[in-house]
C-alpha positions in Angstrom: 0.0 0.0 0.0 1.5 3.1 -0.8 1.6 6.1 1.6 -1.2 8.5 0.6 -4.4 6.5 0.0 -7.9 6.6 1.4 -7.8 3.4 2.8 -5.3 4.4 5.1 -7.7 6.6 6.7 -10.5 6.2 9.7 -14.0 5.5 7.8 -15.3 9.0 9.3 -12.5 10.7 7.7 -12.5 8.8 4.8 -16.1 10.0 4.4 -15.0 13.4 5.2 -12.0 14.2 3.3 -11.1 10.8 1.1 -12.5 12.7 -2.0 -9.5 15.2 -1.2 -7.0 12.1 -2.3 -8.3 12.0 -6.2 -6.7 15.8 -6.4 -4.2 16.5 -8.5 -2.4 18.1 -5.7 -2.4 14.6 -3.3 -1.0 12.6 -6.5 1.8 15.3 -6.7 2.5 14.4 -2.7 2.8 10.8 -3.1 4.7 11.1 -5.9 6.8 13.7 -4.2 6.7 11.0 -1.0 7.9 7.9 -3.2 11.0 10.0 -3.8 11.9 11.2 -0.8 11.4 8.0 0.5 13.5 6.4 -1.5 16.6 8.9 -1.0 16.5 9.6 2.1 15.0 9.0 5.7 11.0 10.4 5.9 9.2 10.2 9.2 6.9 9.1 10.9 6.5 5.5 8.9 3.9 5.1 6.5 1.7 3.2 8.6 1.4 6.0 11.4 1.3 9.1 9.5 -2.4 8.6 9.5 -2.4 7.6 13.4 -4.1 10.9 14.8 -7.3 10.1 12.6 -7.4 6.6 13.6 -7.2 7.6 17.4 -9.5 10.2 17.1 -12.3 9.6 14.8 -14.1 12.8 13.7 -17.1 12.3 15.2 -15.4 11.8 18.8 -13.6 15.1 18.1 -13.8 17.7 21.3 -10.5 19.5 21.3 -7.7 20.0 18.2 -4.3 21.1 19.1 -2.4 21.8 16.0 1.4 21.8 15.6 3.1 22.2 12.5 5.6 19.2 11.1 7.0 15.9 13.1 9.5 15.4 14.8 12.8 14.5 12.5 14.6 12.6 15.1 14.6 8.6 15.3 11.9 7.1 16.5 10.0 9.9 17.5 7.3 10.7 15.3 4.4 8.7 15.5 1.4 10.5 13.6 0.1 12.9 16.4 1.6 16.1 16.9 4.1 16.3 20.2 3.8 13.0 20.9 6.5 10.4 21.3 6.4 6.7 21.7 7.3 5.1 25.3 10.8 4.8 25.8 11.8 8.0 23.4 12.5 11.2 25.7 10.3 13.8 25.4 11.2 17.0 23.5 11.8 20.2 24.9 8.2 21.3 23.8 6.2 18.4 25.4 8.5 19.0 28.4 7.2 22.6 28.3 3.6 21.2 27.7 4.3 19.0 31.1 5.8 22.0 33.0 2.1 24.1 32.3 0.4 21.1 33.3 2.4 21.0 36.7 1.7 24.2 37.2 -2.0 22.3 37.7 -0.5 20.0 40.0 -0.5 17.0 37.4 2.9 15.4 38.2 5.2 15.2 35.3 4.6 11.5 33.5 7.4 9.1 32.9 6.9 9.1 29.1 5.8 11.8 26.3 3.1 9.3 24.4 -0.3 11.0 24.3 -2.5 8.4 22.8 -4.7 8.9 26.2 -5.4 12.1 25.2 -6.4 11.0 21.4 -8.6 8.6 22.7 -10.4 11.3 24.5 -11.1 13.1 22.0 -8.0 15.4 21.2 -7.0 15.8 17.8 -3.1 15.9 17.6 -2.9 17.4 14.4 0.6 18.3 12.5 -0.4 21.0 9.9 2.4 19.2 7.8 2.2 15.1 8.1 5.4 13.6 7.3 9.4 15.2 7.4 12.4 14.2 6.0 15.4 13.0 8.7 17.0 15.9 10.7 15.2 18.3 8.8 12.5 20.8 10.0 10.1 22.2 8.1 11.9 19.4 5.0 8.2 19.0 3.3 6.4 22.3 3.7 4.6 23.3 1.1 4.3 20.0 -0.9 0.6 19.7 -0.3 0.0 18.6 3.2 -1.1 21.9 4.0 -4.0 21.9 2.0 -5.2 18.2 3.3 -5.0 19.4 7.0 -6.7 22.7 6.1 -9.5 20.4 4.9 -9.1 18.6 8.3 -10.2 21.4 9.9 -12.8 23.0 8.0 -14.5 18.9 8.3 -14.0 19.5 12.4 -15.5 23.3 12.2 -18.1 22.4 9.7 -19.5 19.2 11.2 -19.0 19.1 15.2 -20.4 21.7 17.8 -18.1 23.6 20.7 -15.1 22.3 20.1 -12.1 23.7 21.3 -9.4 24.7 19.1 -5.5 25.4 20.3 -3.4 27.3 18.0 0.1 27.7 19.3 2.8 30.0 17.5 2.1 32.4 14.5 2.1 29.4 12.0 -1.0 27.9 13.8 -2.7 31.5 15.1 -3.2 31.7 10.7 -5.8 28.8 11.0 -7.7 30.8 13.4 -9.7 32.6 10.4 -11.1 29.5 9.0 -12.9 29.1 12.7 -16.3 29.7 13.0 -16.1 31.1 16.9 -19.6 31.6 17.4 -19.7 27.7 17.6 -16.2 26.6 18.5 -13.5 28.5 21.2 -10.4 29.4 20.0 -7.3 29.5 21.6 -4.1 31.1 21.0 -0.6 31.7 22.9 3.0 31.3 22.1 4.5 28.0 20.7 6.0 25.7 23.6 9.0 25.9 22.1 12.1 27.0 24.4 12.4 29.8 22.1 9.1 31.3 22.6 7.9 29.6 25.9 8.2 32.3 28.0 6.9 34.4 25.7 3.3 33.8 26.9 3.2 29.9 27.1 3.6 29.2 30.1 0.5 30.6 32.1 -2.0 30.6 29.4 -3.9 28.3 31.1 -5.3 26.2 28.1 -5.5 22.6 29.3 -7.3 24.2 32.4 -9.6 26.4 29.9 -10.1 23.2 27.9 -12.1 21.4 30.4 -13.9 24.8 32.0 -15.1 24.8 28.3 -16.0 20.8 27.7 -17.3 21.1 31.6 -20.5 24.0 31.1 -21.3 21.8 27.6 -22.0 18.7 30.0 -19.1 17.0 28.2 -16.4 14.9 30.7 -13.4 16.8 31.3 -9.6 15.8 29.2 -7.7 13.3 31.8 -4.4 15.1 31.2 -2.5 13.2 33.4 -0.8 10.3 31.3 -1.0 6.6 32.5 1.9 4.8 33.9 
């Protein structure tokens, strides 16, 4: 199976967005993809650079929090944006993420995996979906962008009172295509270490999150991670 199909896709995204694969700008990807992948290293895998749809179907969607490309580094990227698999430390922006969250008094977790959170209903969702090795930012521009702007506009169109996180400029963009009459948007500095401190730390989201899912009669996130 190659790595840009619609079968590779949760049903209610495939009913969503899976017309978006026939474009002329999703065979350009793929074709782009079967290159890269053949000279050099791209990550995550093929058969997690769809995981954040599969974890989060879009009806069970309640919360999006959008980062821009994976992680280049080995065996890090798994298909939802800041996450790590078990046993990879996290990066200096989920350590950041954990640091606000202590702030809450939710203890720091022993690994930087957030399926938990998927599975509650968080979309963790890269603006760009695949990188090449060591290389930020290696496959902006080659059509991703437009697939994950479609992502959104499905969440904004066809759920109610979700909550939308937009960290850095790059993500504060998406905040136009946002219908916030229906949906609360929220937007501070990137957890970076270069722009932490700039307004990150503090904001308050994750606690904002659930204030917001809380007066809709909806459960709470469960930020705190499982052992």
């Amino acid at each position: 199976m190659t790595d840009v199909t619609p079968p590779n896709l949760e049903p209610s995204w495939l009913a969503a967005i899976g017309h978006e694969f026939e474009q002329p700008y999703m065979r350009d990807l793929k074709a782009f993809l079967v290159t890269e992948r053949a000279e050099h290293t791209v990550y995550p895998p093929g058969k997690d650079m769809f995981n954040a749809f599969w974890y989060t179907p879009l009806h069970t969607v309640r919360v999006v929090i959008l980062g821009q490309d994976p992680y280049h580094g080995p065996g890090q990227a798994h298909g939802l944006c800041f996450s790590v698999r078990r046993g990879v430390p996290p990066p200096p922006s989920l350590v950041n993420m954990f640091q606000e969250l202590n702030s809450l008094g939710i203890p720091r977790p022993a690994h930087g995996e957030l399926t938990s959170w998927a599975r509650q209903g968080v979309l963790l969702l890269n603006t760009v979906l695949s990188v090449r090795a060591h290389q930020a930012n290696s496959h902006r521009g080659r059509g991703w962008e437009q697939l994950t702007d479609r992502v959104i506009q499905a969440v904004n169109d066809q759920r109610e009172g979700v909550v939308f996180v937009l960290w850095g400029a790059p993500a504060g963009k998406k905040a136009s295509m946002i219908d916030q009459r229906r949906h609360l948007v929220l937007q501070a500095p990137h957890p970076s270490p270069l722009s932490a401190h700039k307004g990150f730390f503090g904001c308050g989201h994750f606690a904002r999150i659930n204030e917001h899912l809380t007066k809709r009669g909806e459960a709470p996130i469960e930020w705190a991670l499982p052992a």
